[in-house]
MITOR-931714 format. One line per field, with one value per residue (C-alpha): residue in three letters; x, y, z; residue number from 1. Coordinates in Angstrom, 1 decimal, padded with zeros to 4 digits, m for minus. Layout:
// MITOR-931714
r = c(ALA:...);
xx = c(X:...);
yy = c(Y:...);
zz = c(Z:...);
k = c(NUM:...);
// end
This chain:
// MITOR-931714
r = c(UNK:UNK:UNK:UNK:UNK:UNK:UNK:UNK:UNK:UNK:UNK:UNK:UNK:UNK:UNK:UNK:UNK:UNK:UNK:UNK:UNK:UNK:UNK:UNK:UNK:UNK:UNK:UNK:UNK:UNK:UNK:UNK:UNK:UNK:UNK:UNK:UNK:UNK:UNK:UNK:UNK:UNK:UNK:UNK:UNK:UNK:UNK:UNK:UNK:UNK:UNK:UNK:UNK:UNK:UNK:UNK:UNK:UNK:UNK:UNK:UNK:UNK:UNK:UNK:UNK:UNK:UNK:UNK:UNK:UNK:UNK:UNK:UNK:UNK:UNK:UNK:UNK:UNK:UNK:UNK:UNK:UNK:UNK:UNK:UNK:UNK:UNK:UNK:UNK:UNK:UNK:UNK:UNK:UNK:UNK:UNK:UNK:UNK:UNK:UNK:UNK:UNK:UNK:UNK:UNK:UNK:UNK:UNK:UNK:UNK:UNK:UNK:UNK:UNK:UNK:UNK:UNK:UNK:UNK:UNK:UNK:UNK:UNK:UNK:UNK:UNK:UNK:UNK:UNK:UNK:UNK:UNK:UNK:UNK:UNK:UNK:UNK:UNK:UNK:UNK:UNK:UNK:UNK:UNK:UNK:UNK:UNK:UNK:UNK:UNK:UNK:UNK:UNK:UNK:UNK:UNK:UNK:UNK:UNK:UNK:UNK:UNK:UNK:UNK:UNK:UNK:UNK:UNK:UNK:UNK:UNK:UNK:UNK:UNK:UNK:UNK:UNK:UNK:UNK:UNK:UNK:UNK:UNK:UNK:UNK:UNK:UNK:UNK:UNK:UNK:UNK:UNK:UNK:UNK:UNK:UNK:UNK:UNK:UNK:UNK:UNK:UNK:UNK:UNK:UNK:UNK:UNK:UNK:UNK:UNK:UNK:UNK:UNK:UNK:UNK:UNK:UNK:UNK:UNK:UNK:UNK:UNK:UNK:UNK:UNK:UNK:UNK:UNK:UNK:UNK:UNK:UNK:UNK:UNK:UNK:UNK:UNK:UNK:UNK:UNK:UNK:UNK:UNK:UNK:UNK:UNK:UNK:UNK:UNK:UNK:UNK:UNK:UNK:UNK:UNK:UNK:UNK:UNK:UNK:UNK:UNK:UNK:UNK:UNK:UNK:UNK:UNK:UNK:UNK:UNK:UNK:UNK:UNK:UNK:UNK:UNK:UNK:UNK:UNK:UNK:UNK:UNK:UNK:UNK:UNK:UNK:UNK:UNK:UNK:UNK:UNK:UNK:UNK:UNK:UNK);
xx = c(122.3:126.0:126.1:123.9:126.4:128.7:127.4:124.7:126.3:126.0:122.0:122.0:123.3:120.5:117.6:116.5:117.1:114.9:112.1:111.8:111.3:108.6:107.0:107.1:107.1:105.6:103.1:101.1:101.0:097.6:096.2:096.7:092.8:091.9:092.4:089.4:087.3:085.2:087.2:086.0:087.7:084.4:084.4:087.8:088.9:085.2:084.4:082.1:084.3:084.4:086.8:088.6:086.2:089.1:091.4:089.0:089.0:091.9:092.8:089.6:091.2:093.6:095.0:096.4:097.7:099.5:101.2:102.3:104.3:105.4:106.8:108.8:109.8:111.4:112.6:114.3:115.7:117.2:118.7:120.3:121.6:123.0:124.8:126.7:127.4:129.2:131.1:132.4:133.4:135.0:137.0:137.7:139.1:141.0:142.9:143.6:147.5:147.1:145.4:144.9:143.1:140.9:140.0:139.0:136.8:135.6:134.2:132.7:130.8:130.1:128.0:124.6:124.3:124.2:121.1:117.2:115.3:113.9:116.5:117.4:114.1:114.4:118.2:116.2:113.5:115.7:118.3:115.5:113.2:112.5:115.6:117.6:121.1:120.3:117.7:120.4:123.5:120.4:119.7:123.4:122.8:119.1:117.1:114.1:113.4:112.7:110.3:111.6:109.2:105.7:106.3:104.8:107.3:110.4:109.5:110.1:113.7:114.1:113.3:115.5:118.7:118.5:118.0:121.4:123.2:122.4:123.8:126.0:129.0:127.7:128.1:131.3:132.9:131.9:133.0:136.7:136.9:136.4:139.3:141.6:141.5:142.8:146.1:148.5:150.6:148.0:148.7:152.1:151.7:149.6:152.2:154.8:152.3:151.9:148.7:147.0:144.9:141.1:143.0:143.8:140.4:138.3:140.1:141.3:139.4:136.4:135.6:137.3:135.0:131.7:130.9:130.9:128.3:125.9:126.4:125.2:122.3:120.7:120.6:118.7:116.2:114.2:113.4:112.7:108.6:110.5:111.0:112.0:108.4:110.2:111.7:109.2:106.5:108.5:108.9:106.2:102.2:099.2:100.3:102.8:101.0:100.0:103.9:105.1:102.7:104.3:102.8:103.8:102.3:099.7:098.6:099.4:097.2:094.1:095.0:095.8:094.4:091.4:091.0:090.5:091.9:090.7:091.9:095.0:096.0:095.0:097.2:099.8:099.7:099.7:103.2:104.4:103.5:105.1:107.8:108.4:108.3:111.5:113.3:113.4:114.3:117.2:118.5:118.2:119.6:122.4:123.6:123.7:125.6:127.7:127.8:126.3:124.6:122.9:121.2);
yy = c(011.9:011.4:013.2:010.5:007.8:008.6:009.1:006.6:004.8:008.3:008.1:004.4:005.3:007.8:005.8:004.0:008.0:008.9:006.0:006.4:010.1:010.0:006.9:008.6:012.6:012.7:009.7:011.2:015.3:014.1:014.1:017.8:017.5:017.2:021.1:021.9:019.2:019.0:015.8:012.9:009.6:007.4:008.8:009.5:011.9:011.9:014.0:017.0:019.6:023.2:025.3:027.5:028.2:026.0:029.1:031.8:029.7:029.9:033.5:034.1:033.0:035.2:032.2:031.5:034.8:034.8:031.3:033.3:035.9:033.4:031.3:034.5:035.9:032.3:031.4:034.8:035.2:031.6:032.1:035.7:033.9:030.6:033.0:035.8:032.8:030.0:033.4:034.1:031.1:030.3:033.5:032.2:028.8:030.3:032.3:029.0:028.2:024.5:022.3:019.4:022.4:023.6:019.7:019.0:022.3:021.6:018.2:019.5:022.3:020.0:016.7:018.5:018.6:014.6:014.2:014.3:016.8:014.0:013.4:017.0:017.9:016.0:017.3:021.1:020.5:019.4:022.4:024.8:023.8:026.2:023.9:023.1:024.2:027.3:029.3:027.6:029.5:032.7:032.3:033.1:037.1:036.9:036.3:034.3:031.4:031.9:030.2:029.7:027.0:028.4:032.2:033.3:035.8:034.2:030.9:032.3:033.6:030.2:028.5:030.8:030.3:026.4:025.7:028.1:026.1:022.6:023.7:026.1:023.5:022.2:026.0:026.5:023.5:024.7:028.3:027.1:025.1:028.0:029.9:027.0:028.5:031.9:032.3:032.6:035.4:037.7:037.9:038.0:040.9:042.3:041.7:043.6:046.4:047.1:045.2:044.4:041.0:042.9:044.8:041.5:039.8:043.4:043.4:039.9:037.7:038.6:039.8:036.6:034.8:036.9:034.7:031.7:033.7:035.0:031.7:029.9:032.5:032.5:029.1:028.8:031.5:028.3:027.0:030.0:028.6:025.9:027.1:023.7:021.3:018.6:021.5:023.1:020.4:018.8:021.7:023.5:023.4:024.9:027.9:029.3:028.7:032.2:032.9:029.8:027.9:028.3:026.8:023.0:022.7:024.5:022.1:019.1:020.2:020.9:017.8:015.0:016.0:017.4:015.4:018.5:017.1:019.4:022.6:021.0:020.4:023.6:025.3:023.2:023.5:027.5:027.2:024.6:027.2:030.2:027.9:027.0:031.1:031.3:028.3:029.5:033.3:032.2:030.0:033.3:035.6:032.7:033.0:036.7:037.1:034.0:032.7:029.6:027.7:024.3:023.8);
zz = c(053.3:053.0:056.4:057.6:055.8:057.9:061.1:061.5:064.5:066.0:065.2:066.5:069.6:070.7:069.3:072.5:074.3:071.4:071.9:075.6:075.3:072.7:074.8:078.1:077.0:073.4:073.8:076.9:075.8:074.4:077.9:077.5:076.4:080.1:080.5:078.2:079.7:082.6:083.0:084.7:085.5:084.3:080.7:080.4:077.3:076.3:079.1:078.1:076.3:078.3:075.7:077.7:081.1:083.2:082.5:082.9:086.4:088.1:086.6:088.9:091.9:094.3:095.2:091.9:091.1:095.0:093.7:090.4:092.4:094.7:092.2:090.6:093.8:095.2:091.7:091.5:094.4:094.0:090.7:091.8:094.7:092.7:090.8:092.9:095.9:093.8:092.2:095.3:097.1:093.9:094.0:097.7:096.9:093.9:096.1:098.3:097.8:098.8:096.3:099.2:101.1:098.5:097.2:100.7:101.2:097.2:098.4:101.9:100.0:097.2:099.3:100.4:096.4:096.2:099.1:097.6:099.1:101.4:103.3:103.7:104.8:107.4:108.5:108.0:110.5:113.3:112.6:111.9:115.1:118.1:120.1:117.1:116.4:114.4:117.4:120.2:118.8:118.5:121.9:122.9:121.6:123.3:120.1:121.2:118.9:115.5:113.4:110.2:108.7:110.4:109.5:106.8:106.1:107.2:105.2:101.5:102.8:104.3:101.4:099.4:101.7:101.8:098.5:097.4:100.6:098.8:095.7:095.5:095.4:092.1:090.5:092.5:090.7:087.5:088.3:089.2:086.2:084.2:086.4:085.4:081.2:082.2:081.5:084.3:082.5:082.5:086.7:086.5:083.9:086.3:089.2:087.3:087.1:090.9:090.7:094.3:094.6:094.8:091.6:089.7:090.4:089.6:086.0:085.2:086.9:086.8:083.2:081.3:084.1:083.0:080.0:081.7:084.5:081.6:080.3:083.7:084.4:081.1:080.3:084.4:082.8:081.3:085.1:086.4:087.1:088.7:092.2:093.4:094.5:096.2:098.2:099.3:099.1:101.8:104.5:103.7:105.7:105.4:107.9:105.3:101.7:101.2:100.4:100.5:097.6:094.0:090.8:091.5:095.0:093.8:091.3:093.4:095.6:093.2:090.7:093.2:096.7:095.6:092.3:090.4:087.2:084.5:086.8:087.7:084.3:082.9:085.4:084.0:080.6:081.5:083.0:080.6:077.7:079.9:080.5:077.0:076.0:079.3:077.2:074.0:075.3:077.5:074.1:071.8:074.9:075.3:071.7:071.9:075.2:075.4:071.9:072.9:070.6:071.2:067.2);
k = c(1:2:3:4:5:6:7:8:9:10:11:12:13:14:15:16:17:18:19:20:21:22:23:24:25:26:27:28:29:30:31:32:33:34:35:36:37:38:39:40:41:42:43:44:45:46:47:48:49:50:51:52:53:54:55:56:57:58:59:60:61:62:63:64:65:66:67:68:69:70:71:72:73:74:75:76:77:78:79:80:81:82:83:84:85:86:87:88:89:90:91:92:93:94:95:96:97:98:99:100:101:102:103:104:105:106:107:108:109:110:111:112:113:114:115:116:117:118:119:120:121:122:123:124:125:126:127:128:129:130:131:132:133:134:135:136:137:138:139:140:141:142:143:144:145:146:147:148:149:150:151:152:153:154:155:156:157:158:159:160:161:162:163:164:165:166:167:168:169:170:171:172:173:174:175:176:177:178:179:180:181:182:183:184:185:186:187:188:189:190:191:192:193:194:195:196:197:198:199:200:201:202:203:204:205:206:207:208:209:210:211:212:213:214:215:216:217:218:219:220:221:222:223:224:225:226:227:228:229:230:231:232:233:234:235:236:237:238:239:240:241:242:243:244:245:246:247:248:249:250:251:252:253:254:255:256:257:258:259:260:261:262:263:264:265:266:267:268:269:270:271:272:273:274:275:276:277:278:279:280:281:282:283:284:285:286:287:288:289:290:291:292:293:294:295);
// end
């Protein structure tokens, strides 16, 4: 209580924050019910109660279990690659002697982070097109045109590469602000010693940078069933769902397009709970590796 004396501007401050979350978060959890229902829009939540046969559903069908690897393999891939690419161009611009240089490459690498999905959707399909830029500068080495958004086994990759593109800048920025705390004697130690660049960043760099990296990738564990809907929903078709459908699309699909309610929400609440497990594991795994602590 004397804690609360004290602070309770503090507590003032983040009671709206705290209202609109329980209005708009809290509040609307209760139509979690919908996923034991046979749910129907007429009787609302007194639709006739089905336990648990909605999940015993979609465990039923391959295409829910294809959209459970897909959703792994894309979120994977994408966290592994958010990872080791801002690491390196990080590295890159570190090395950079001119700070006007490496500002002006920081903000060129840094913009695709600030456009929606929309709008880059949009700038993909023209580059990504049988005569857009990308299958042009192919065609100089003889490679015929590539699909990349109507191959099934190209469009995961595609997905994959884009989305590390958009925002790798954000991660790079992060990355060189945690080069800025090392402490410049430690190279010119390592000058004195004979030590070659690749030498200094192997056993300098690089190890006072790997908290801040185990830092980074467990705390992205959490999203790891997020494999980025307004991604894909917006450059993917019907062509390319068996490997390019993941959880969200999924349930899009079955809960608004086909009005599926009770099915749609009980593959929700199954990724909410797994997704819940992936939150608190990357907290416990964050304190452990990093020392990071958030309670």
């Amino acid at each position: 209580m004397k804690k609360l004396k004290r602070q309770w501007q503090y507590h003032l401050m983040l009671l709206p924050g705290v209202i609109l979350i329980f209005i708009f978060a809290y509040i609307p959890l209760y139509g979690v019910i919908i996923a034991f229902e046979d749910y129907n829009p007429a009787l609302g939540f007194s639709s006739p109660w089905v336990g648990l046969k909605n999940f015993e559903y979609i465990f039923s069908q391959p295409a829910f279990l294809r959209t459970i690897w897909n959703t792994f393999f894309i979120a994977v891939a994408k966290l592994i690659g958010g990872i080791v690419v801002p690491v390196f161009f990080a590295l890159l611009l570190n090395e950079l002697v001119s700070n006007r240089l490496k500002r002006i490459f920081q903000t060129l690498i840094y913009i695709p982070n600030f456009l929606s999905w929309v709008i880059m959707a949009g700038v993909l399909i023209d580059i990504l097109s049988n005569t857009g830029v990308i299958n042009q500068f192919l065609g100089i080495f003889g490679v015929g045109p590539v699909n990349f958004l109507g191959n099934a086994s190209i469009f995961p990759w595609t997905m994959i590469v884009t989305d590390i593109w958009k925002g790798f800048g954000f991660g790079t920025v992060v990355y060189l602000a945690a080069l800025t705390s090392i402490d410049p004697g430690l190279y010119e130690s390592a000058i004195l010693d004979g030590a070659t660049r690749w030498q200094q960043i192997r056993y300098i760099t690089l190890p006072l940078l790997m908290p801040t990296i185990i830092l980074m990738l467990v705390l992205a564990l959490g999203n790891v069933l997020n494999a980025g809907f307004d991604q894909i929903y917006n450059l993917y078709s019907p062509i390319v769902y068996q490997t390019g459908d993941i959880i969200d699309t999924y349930v899009y699909r079955l809960g608004i397009e086909q009005a599926q309610y009770s099915v749609g929400a009980a593959i929700g609440l199954f990724k909410s709970a797994v997704s819940a497990v992936l939150v608190l594991t990357s907290y416990i795994l964050a304190d452990k590796c990093a020392g990071y602590k958030i309670f």
